[in-house]
N, C-alpha and C positions, 0 to 999 in steps of 0.2 A: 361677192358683193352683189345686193339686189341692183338690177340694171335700169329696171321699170320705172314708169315714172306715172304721177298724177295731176291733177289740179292742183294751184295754192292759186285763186281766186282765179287771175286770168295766166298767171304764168304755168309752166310746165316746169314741173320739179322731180327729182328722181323719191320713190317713193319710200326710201329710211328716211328724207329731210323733212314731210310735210308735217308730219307731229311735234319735234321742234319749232318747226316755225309757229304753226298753230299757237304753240305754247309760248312763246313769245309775242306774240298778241295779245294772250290774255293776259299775262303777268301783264303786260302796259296796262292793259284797261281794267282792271280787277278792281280798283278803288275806285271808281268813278262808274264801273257798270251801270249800279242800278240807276244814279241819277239819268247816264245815255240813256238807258230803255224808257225810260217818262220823259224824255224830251225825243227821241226820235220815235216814237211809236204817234207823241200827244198821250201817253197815259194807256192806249188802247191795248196794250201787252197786257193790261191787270184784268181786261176782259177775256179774252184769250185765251188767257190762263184759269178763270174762272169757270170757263165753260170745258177746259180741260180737265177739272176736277169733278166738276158735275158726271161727266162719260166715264170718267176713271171708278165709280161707283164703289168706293174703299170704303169698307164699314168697322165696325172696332174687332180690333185681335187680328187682324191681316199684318202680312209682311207685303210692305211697298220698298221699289228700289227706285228711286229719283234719280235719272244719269245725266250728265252733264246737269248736275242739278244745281251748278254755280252758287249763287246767293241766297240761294234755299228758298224760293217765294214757294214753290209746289209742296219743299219738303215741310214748312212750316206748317201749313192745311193739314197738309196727310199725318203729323203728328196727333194734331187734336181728333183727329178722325177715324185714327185706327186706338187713341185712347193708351195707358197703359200696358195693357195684354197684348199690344200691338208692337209691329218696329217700321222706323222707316231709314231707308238705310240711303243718304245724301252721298253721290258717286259723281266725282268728276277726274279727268283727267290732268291737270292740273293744280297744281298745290295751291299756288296764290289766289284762284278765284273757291276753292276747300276753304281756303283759311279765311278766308272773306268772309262767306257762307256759314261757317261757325260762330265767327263773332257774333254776327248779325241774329243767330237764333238762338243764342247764350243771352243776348241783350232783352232776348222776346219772352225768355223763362223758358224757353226750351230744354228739356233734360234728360231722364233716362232713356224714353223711346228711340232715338236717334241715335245713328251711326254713323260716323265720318272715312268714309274708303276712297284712297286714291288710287282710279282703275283708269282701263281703257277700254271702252267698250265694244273692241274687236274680239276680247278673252278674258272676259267678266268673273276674277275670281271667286266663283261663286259654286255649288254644287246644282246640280238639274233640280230642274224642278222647287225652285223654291222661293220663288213669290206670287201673291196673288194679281200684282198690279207692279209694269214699271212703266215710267215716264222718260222721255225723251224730250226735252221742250229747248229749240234753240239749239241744238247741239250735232246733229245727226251730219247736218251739212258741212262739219270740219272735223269728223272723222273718213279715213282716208281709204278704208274699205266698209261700205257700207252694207257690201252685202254678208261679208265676217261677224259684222256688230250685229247687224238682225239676227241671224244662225245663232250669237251667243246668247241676243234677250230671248229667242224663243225657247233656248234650251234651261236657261234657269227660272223660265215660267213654270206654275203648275199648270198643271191640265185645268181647263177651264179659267185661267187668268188672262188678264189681257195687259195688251203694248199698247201704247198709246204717243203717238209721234205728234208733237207739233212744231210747224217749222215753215219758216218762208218758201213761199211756192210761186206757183204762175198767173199774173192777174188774166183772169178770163175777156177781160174788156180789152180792144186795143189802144185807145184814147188813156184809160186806168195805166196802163203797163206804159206806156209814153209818158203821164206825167210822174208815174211812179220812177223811171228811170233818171228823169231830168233831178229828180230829187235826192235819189239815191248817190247818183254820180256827181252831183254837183254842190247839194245845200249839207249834207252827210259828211263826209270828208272834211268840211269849212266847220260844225256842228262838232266833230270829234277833235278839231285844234281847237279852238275856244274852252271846250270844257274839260275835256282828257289831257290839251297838247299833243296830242296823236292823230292825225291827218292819215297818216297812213295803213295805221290797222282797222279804221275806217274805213278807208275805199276798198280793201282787204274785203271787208265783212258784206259788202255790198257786190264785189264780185262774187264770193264763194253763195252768194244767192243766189245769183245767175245762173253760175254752173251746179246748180242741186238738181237734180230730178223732177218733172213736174208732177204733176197730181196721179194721172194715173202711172207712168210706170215706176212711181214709190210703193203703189197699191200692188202691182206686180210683184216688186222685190219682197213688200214683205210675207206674199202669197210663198213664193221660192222657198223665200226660209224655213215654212212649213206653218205661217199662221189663217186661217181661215176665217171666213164672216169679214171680209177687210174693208171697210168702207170709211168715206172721207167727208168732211164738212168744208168748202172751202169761206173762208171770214173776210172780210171786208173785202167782197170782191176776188178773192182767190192771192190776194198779198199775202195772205196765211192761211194753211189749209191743215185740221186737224186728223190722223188718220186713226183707226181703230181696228185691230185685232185679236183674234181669239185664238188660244191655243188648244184644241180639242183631244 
């Protein structure tokens, strides 16, 4: 038995339990996701995310692989974007926030281009080298070895593709990161019982942001793993910071 242990937001957990817990999270919040992310961002995730797919530079006939790509906002874009001749293949770990994610792109006329894989993204079953583009958005910060998950999107990158990480990071301001906290820990929590009834995997999602890596030694890690050209955008203020690299 593994003895080791990790993060689950601020508590210390041994490290076979954080992925169930994880996943008990989301099955809570999977029907009510999207509505959370446009009430606790104010709508600014859909900028975020916009400027995400702009860097992502996916053009028609590419294979994209979208991980933790939950409710599918990325993989719905990079469908019409890679066209027909193209795949975009929708990866989360988690079934309930999969089956969310499908509805929701069934409903949109979403069809052949699209794949549904329930992975993990420490050992991506996938063969080397074989997409042009993958995305990470939201998700990096509740897998439980994050330097496993990099080592696995770089290796089923092709040469010359790119990773693309977005994800809550460090506000550069200190006055920003004080009101950002008072808010996180306090109107966030009260925000996820009102509309989820979940109080608690709320304050979860606000610690596991705490504990994520800040801007540069993410830039670092995913140097480690073997990608190159790694540079970051930090967004409103460094509360989200985009990262970018290349696999050469």
């Amino acid at each position: 038995m593994d003895k080791r242990t990790t993060h689950f937001g601020y508590q210390e957990v041994p490290v076979d339990e954080k992925a169930s817990r994880v996943a008990d999270v989301f099955h809570s919040v999977a029907a009510r996701y999207d509505v959370m992310n446009d009430l606790m961002s104010f709508g600014v995730h859909r900028i975020w995310k916009r400027l995400t797919l702009e860097r992502a530079g996916v053009r028609p006939g590419q294979r994209v692989l979208d991980i933790a790509g939950g409710t599918g906002d990325l993989t719905l874009k990079f469908s019409r974007q890679v066209g027909p001749r193209g795949q975009v293949i929708l990866a989360d770990i988690n079934e309930s926030m999969l089956r969310v994610g499908r509805d929701k792109l069934l409903d949109h006329g979403v069809g052949g281009n699209v794949e549904y894989v329930q992975a993990n993204a420490e050992c991506l079953p996938f063969p080397d080298n074989s997409f042009d583009c993958i995305t990470i958005a939201f998700g990096l910060r509740n897998v439980t070895d994050k330097d496993a998950a990099l080592r696995s999107m770089a290796r089923v990158l092709k040469p010359g593709g790119r990773l693309l990480v977005l994800e809550f990071s460090k506000p550069a301001n200190p006055l920003l990161s004080r009101a950002y906290d008072d808010y996180s820990f306090h109107l966030l929590p009260k925000m996820g019982q009102w509309v989820a009834g979940d109080a608690d995997s709320y304050r979860y999602l606000a610690e596991s942001i705490r504990m994520h890596p800040d801007q540069e030694t993410l830039k670092d890690m995913m140097e480690a793993a073997g990608l190159e050209r790694v540079e970051y955008t930090n967004l409103t203020g460094g509360i989200v910071a985009l990262h970018r690299g290349i696999k050469l």
